[in-house]
MIDOSE-1310 file (N, C-alpha, C; in nm, 2 decimals, decimal comma, always signed):
residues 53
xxxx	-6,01/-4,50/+3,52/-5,91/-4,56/+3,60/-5,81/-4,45/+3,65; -5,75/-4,39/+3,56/-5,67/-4,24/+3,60/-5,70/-4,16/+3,70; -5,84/-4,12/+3,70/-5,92/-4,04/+3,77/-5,93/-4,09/+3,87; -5,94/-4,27/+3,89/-5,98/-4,33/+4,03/-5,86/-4,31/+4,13
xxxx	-5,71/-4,30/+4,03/-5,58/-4,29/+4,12/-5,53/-4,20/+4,14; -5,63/-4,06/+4,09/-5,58/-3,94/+4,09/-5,45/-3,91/+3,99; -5,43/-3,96/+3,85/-5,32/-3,91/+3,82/-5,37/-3,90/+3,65; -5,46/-3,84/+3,63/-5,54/-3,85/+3,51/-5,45/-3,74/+3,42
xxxx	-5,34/-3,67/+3,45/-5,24/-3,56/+3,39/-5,17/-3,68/+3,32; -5,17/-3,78/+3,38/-5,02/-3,87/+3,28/-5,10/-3,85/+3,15; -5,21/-3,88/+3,13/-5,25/-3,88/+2,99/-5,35/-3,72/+2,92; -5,30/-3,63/+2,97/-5,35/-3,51/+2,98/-5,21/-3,47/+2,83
xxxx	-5,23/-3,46/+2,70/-5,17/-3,39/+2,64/-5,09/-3,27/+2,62; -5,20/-3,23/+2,70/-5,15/-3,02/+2,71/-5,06/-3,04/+2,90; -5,00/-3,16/+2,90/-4,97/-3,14/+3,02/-4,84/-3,22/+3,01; -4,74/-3,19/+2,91/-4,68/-3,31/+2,87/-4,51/-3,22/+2,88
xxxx	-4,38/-3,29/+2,94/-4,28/-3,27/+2,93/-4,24/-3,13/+2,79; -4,32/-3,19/+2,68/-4,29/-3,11/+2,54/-4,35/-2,97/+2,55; -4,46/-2,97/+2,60/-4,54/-2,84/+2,64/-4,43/-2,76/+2,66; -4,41/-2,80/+2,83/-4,38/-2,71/+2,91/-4,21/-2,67/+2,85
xxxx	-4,19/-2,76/+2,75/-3,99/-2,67/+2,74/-4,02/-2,57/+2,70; -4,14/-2,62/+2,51/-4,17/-2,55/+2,41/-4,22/-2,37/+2,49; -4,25/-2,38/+2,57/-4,31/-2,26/+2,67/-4,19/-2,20/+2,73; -4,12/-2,27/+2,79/-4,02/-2,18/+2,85/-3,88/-2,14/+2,72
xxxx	-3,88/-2,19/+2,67/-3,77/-2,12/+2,53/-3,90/-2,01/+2,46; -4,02/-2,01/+2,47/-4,06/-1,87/+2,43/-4,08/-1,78/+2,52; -4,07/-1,81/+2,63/-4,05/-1,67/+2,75/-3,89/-1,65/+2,72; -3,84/-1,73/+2,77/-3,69/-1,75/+2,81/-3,60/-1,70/+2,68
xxxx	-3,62/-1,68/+2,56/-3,57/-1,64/+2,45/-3,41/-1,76/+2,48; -3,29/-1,62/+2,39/-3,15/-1,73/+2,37/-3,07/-1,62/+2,48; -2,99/-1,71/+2,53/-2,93/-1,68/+2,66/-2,78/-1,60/+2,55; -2,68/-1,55/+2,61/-2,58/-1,47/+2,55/-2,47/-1,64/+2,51
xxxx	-2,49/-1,71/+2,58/-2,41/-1,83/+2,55/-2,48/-1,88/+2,47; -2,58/-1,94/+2,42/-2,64/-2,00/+2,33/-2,62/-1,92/+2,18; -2,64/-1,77/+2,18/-2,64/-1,69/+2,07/-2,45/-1,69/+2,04; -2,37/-1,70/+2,13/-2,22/-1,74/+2,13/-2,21/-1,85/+2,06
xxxx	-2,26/-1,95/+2,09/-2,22/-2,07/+2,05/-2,27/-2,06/+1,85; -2,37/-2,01/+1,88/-2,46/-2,03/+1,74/-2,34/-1,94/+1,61; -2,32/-1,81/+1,67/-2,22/-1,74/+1,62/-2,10/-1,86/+1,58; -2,01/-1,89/+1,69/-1,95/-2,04/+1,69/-1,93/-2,10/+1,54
xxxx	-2,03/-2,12/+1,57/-2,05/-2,28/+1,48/-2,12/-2,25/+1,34; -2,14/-2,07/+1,35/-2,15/-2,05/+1,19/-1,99/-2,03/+1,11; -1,88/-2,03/+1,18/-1,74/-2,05/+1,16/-1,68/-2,13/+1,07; -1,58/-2,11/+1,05/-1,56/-2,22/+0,96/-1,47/-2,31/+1,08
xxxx	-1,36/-2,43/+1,06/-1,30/-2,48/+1,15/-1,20/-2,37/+1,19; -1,09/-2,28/+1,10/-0,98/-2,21/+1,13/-0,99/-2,16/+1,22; -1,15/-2,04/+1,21/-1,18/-1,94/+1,24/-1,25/-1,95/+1,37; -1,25/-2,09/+1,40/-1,34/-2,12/+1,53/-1,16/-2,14/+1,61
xxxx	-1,09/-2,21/+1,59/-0,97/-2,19/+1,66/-0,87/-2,08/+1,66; -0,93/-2,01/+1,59/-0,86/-1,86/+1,61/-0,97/-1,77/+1,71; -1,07/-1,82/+1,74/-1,18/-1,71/+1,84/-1,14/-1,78/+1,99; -1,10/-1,88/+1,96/-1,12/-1,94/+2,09/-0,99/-1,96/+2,15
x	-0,91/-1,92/+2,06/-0,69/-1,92/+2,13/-0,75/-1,75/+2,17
């Protein structure tokens, strides 16, 4: 039936929304804001309102 409507990908596993993130965060590595944030939020509360005044 898929194949008769031509859309036989909806049910294609290796072809799925999750793939394709999982793929681009391993090309794509962590952006300078992501590795910021992550720094961030290893902070305690004080120390995050003292980086960020």
């Amino acid at each position: 039936m898929y194949e008769e409507k031509e859309v036989a990908f909806l049910i294609d596993p290796t072809d799925s929304v999750q793939v394709y993130e999982e793929a681009g965060k391993q090309v794509r590595g962590e952006s300078a804001y992501e590795k910021g944030m992550k720094a961030l939020a290893s902070l305690g509360h004080v120390e995050q309102v003292n980086v960020i005044e």
